[in-house]
N, CA and C of each residue as an Amber inpcrd file, in Angstrom:
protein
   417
 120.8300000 -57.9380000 -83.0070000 120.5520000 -57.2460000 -84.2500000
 120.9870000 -55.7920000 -84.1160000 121.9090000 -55.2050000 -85.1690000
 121.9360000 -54.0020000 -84.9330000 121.1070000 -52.7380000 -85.6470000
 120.8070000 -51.8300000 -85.1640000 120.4350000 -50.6420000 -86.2680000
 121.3160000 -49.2900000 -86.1920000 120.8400000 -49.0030000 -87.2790000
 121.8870000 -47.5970000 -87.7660000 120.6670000 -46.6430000 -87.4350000
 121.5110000 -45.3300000 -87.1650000 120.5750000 -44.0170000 -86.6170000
 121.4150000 -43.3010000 -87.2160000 120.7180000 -42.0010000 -88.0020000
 121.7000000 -40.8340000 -88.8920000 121.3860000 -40.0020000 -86.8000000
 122.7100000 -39.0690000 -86.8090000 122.7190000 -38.4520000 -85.6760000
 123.4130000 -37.1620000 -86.2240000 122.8840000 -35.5180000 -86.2080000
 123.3580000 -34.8110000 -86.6690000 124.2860000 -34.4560000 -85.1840000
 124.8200000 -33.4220000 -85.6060000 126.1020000 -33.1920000 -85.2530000
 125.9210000 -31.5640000 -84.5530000 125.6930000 -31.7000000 -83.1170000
 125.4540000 -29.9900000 -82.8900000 126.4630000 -29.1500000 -82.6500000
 126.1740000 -27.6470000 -82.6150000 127.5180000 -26.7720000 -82.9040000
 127.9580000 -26.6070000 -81.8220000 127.0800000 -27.3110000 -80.3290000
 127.6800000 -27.0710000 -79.4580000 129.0590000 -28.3180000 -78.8360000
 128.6910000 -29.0120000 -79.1480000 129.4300000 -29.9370000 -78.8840000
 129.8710000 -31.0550000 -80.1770000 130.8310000 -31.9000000 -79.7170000
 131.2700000 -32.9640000 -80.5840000 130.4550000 -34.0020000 -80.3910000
 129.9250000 -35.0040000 -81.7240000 129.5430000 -36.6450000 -80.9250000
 130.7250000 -37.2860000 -80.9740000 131.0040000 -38.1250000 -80.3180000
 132.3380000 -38.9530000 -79.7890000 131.7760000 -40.3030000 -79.9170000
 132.3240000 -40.8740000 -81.0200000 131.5670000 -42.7970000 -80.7310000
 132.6660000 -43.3380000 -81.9130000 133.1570000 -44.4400000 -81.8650000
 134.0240000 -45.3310000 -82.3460000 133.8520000 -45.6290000 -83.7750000
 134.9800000 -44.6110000 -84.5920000 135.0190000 -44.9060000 -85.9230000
 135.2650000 -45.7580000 -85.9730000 135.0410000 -46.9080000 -87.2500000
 135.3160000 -47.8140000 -88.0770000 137.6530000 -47.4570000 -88.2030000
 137.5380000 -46.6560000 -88.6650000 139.1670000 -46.1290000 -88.4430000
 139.6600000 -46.9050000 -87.5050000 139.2200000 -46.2890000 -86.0240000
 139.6380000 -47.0260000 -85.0330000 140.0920000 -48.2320000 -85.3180000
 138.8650000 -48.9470000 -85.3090000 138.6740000 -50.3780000 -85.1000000
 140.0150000 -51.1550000 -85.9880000 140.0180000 -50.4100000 -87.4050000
 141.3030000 -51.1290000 -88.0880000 142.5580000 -50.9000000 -87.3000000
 142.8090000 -50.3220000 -86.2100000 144.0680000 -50.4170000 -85.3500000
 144.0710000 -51.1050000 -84.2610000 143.1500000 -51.6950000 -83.9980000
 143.1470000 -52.5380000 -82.6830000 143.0230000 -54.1770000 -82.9330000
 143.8200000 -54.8460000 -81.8480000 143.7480000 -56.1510000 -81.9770000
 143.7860000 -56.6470000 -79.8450000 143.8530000 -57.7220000 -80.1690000
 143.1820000 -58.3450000 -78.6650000 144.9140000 -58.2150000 -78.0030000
 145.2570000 -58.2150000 -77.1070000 146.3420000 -58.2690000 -76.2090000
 146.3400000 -59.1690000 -75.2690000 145.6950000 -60.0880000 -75.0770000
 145.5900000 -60.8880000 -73.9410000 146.8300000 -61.8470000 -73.7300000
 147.8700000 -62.1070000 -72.7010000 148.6900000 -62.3970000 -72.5680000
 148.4360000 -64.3820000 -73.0900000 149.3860000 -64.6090000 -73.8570000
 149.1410000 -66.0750000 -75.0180000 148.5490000 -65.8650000 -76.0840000
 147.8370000 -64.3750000 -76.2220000 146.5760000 -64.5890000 -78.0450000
 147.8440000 -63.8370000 -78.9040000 148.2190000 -64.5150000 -79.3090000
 149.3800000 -63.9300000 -80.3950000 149.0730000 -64.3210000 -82.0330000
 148.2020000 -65.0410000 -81.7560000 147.9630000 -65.0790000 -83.6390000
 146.4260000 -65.2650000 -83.7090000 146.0780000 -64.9210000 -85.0720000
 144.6950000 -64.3370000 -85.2880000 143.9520000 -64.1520000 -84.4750000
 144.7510000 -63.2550000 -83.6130000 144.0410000 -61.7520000 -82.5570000
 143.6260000 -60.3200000 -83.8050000 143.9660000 -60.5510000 -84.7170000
 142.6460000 -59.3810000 -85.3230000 142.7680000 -59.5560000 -87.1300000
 141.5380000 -59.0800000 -87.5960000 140.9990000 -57.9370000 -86.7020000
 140.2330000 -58.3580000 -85.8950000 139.5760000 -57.8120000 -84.6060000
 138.6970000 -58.2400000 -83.8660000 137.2160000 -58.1700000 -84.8870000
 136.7220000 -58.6910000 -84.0090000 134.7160000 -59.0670000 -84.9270000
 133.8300000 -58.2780000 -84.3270000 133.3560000 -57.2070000 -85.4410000
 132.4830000 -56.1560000 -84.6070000 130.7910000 -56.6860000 -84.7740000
 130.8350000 -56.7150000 -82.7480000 128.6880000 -57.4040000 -82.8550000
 127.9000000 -55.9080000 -82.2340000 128.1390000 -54.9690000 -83.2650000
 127.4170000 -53.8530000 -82.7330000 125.8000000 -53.8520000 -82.8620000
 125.3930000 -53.1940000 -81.6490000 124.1830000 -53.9300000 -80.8950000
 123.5980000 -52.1550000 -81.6310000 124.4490000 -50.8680000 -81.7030000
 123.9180000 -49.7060000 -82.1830000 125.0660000 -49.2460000 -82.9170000
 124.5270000 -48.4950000 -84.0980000 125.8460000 -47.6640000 -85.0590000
 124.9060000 -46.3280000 -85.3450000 125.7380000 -45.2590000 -85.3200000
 125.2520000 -44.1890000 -85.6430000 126.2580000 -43.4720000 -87.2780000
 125.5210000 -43.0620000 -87.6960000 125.9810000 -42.5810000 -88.9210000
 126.3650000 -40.7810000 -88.5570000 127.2960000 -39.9690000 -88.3670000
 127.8450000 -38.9910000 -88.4780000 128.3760000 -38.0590000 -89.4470000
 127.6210000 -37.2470000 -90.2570000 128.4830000 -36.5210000 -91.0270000
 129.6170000 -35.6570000 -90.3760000 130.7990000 -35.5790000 -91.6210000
 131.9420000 -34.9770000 -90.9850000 132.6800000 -34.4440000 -92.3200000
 133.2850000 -33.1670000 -92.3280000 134.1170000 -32.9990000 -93.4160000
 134.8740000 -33.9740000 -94.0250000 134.5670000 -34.0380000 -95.6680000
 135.4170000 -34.8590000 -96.3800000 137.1770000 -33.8850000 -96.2610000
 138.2560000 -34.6150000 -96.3490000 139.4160000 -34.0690000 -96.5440000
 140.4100000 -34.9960000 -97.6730000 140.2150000 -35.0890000 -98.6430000
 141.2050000 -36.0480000 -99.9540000 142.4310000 -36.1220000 -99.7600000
 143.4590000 -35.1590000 -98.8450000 144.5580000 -35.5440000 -98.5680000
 144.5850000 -36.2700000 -97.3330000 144.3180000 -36.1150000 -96.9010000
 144.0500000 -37.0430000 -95.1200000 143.7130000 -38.4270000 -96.0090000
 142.4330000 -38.8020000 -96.6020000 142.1540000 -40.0980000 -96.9780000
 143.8320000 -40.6010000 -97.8460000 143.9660000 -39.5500000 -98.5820000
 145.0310000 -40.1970000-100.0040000 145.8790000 -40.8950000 -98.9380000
 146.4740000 -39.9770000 -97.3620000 147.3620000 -40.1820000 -96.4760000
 147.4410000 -41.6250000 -95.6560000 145.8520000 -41.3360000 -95.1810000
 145.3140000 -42.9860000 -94.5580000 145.2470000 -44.1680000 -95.5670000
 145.3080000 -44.2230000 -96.5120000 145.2370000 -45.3370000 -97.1530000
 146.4630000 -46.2310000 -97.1390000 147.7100000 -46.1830000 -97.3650000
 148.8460000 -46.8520000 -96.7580000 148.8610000 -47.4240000 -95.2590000
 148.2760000 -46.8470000 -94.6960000 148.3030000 -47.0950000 -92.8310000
 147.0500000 -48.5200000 -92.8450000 146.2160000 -48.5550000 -94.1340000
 144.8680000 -49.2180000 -93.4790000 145.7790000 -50.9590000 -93.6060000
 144.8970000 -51.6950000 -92.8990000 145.1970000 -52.7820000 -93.2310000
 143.6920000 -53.1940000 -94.1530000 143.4060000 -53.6920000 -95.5130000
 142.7450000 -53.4770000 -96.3160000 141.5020000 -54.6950000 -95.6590000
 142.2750000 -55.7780000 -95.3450000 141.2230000 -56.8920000 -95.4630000
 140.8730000 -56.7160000 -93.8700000 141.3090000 -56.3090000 -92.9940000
 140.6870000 -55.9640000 -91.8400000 139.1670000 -55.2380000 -92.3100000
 139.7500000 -54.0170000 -93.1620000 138.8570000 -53.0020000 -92.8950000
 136.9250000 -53.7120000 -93.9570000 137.1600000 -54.5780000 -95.0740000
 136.3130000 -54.8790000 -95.6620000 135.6050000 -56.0470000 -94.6680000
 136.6600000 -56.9400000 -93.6470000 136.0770000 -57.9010000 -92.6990000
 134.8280000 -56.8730000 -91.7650000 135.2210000 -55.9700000 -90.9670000
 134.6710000 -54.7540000 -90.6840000 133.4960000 -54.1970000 -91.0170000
 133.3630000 -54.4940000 -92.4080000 132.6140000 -53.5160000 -92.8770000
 131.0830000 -54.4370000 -93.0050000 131.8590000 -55.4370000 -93.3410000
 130.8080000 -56.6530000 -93.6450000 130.0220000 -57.6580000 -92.1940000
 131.0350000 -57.1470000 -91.1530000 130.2040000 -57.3390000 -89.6210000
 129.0690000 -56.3440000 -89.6060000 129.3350000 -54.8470000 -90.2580000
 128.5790000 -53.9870000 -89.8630000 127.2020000 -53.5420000 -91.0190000
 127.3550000 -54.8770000 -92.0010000 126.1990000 -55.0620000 -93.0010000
 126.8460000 -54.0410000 -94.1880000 128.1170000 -53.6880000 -94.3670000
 127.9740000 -52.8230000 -95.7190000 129.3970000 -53.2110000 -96.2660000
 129.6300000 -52.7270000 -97.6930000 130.2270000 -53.5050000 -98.5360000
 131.8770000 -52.5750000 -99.1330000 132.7180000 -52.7690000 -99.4260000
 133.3970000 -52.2500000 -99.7000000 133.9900000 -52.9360000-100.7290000
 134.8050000 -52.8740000-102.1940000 136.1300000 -53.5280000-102.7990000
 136.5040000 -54.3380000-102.2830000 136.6420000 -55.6420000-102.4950000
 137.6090000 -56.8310000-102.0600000 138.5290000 -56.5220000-101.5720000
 139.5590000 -55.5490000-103.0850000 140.8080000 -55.7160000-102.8090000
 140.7060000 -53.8330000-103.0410000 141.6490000 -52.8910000-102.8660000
 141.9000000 -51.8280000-102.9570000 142.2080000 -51.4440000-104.4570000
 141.0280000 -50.6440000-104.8100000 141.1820000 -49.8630000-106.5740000
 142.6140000 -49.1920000-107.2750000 143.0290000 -50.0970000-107.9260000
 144.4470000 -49.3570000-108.1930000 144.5840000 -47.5940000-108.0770000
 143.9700000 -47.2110000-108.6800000 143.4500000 -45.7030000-109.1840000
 142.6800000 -44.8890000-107.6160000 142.9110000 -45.5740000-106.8790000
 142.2550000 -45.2650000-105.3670000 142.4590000 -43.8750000-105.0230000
 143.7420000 -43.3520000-105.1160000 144.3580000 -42.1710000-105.0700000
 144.0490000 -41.0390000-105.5580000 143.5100000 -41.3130000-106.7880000
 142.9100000 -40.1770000-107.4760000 141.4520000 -40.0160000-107.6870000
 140.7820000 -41.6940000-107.6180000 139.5450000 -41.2530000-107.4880000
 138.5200000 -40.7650000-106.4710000 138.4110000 -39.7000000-106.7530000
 137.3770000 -38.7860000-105.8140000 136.4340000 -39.4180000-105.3320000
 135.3440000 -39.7820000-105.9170000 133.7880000 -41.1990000-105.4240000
 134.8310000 -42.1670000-104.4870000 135.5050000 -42.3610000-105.1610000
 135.9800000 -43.8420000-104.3450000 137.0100000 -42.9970000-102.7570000
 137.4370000 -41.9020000-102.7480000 138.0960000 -41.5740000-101.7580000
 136.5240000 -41.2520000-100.7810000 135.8140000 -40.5480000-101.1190000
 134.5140000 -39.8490000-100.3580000 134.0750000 -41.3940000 -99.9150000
 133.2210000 -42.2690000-100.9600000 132.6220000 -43.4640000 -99.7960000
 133.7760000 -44.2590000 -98.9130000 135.0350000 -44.1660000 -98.8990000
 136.3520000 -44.4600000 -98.1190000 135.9470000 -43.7180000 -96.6940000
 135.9670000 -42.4960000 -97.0200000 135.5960000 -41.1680000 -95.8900000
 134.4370000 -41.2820000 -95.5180000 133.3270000 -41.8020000 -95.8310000
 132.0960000 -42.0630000 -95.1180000 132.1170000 -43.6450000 -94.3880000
 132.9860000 -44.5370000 -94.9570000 133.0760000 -45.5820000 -93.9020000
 133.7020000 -45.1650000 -92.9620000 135.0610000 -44.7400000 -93.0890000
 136.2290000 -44.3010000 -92.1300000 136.1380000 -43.6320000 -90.8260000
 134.9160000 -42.3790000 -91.1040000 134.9400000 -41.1120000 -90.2330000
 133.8220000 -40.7900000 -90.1700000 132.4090000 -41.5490000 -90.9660000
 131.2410000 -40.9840000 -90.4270000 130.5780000 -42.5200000 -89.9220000
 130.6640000 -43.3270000 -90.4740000 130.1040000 -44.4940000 -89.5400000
 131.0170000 -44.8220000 -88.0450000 129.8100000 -44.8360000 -86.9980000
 130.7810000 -45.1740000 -85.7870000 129.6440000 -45.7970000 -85.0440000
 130.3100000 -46.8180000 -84.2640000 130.1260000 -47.8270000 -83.7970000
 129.9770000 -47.3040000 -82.0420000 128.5020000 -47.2650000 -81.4910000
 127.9690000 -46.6440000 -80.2730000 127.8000000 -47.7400000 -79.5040000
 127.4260000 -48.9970000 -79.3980000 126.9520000 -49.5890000 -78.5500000
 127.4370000 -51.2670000 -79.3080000 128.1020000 -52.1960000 -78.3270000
 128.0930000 -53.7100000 -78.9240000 129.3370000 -54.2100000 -78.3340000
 130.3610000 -55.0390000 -79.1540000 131.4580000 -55.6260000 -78.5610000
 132.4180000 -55.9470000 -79.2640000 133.6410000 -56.0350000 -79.4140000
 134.5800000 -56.4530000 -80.3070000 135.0240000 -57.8130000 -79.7640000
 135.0280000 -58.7090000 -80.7360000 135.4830000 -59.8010000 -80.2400000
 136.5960000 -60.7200000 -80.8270000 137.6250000 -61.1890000 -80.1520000
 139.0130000 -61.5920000 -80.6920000 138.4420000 -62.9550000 -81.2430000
 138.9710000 -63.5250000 -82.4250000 138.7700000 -63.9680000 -83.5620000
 139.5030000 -65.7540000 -82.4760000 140.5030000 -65.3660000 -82.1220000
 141.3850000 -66.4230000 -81.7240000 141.4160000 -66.9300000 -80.3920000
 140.4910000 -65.8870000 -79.5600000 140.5480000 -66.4950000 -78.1880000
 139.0690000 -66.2080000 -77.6560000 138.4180000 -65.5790000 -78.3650000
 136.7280000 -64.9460000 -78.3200000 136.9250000 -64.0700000 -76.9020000
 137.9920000 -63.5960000 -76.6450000 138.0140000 -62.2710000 -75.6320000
 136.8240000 -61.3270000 -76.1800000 135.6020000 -60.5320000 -75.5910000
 134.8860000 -60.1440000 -75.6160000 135.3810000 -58.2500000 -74.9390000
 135.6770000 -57.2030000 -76.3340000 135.8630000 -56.5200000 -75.5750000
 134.5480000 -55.3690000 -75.6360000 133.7750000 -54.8150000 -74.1540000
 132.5500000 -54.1850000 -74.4940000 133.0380000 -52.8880000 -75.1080000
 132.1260000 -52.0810000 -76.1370000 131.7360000 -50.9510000 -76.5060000
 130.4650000 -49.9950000 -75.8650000 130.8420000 -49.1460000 -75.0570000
 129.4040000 -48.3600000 -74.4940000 129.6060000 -46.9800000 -74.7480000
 128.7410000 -46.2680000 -74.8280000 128.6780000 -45.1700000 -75.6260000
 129.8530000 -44.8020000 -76.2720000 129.7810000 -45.5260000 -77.0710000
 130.8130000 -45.1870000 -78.6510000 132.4180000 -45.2230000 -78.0620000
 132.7780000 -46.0710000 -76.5110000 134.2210000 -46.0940000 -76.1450000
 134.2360000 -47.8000000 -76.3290000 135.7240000 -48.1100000 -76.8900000
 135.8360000 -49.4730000 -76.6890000 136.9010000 -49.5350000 -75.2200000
 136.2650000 -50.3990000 -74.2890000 136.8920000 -50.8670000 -73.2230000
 138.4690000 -51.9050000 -73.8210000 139.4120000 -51.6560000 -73.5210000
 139.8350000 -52.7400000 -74.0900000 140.9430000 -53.1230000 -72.7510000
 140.6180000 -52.6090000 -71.7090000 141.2220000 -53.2040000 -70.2800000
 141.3950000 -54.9200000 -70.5100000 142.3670000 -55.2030000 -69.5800000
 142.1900000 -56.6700000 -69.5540000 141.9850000 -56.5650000 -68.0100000
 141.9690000 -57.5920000 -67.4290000 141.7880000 -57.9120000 -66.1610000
 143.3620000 -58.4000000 -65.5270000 143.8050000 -58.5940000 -64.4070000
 144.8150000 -59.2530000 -63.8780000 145.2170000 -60.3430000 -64.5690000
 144.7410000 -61.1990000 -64.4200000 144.7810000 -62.9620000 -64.6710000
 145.1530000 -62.7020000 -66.6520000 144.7050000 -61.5990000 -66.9590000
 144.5540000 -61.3990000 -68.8030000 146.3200000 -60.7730000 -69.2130000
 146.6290000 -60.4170000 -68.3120000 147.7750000 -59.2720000 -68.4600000
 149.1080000 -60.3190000 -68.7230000
């Protein structure tokens, strides 16, 4: 079971833990998993919620790069909901760019596992890093 924790953000330092962002760029590598290796399946065991400056050109920018149905598969491992499909008008609307930017860059994923869809490679997450080493025999 996972839970969410709001975690403010001190001026002395950065928190560092695995955006949702991330996660839409990664897929399993294991030498033979060549098809539906991702997106991987997030079983986060902890998520912390992070505020972070909104930026509307950065989002307008990231939106071409996302892969869409990764990111709603994603969202819905991690209990929350996004558009099916991407809002035509996405670009300009402000609400819809900001909750984009609060999945993207303030939810992050601290503690659990990503797991490949096609071969159930198990990769761990511990404090907010995803391991995604393979082993010898994996390579």
């Amino acid at each position: 079971r996972c839970f969410v924790r709001r975690v403010v953000r001190s001026p002395v330092g950065r928190v560092r833990r695995m955006r949702v962002l991330t996660h839409n760029f990664l897929m399993c590598s294991v030498r033979g998993c060549t098809s539906n290796n991702y997106p991987l399946t997030i079983k986060a065991t902890q998520v912390d919620t992070v505020e972070s400056e909104f930026n509307a050109d950065f989002m307008r920018n990231m939106i071409p790069k996302l892969e869409w149905n990764a990111l709603v598969a994603s969202c819905r491992d991690l209990g929350m909901t996004i558009p099916e499909a991407l809002p035509e008008n996405a670009m300009e609307d402000e609400t819809f760019l900001k909750n984009l930017h609060h999945v993207l860059n303030n939810v992050r994923i601290q503690e659990g596992a990503l797991i490949c869809p096609n071969c159930s490679r198990s990769y761990p997450v511990s404090q907010g890093i995803p391991n995604m080493l393979l082993t010898e025999d994996e390579v």
